[in-house]
C-alpha positions in Angstrom: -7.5 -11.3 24.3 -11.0 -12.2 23.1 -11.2 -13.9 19.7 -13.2 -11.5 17.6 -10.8 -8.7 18.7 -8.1 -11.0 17.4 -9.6 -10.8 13.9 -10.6 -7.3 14.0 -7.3 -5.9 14.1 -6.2 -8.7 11.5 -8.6 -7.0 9.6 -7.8 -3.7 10.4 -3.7 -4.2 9.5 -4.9 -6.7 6.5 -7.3 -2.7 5.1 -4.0 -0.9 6.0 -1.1 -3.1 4.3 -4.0 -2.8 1.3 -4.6 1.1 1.3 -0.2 1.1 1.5 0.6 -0.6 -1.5 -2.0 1.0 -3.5 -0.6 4.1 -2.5 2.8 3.0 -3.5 1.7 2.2 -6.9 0.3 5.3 -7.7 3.4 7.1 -6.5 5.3 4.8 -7.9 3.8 5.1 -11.7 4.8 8.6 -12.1 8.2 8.7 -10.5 8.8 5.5 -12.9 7.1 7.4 -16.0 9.3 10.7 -15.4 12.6 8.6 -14.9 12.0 7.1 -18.2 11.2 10.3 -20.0 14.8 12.0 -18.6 17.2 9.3 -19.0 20.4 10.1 -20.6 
C-alpha cells in the first residue's frame, strides 16, 4: 500500500469521525432540551 494512500484515507476517516460527532451534537441538543422541558 503506497504511502500517500495511507494518509488519504486517514484523512478521509479523520473528515468522517468529524462530520459524526458534529452530527451527534446537533441531534443531541434538542433531544436533551425536550427531555428537560418534560420531566416529571
Amino acid at each position: 500500500m503506497p504511502y500517500v494512500q495511507l494518509i488519504s484515507e486517514e484523512r478521509y476517516v479523520i473528515y468522517h469521525l468529524k462530520l459524526f460527532k458534529l452530527s451527534l451534537r446537533e441531534i443531541a441538543r434538542p433531544l436533551g432540551s425536550a427531555s428537560h422541558h418534560h420531566q416529571p
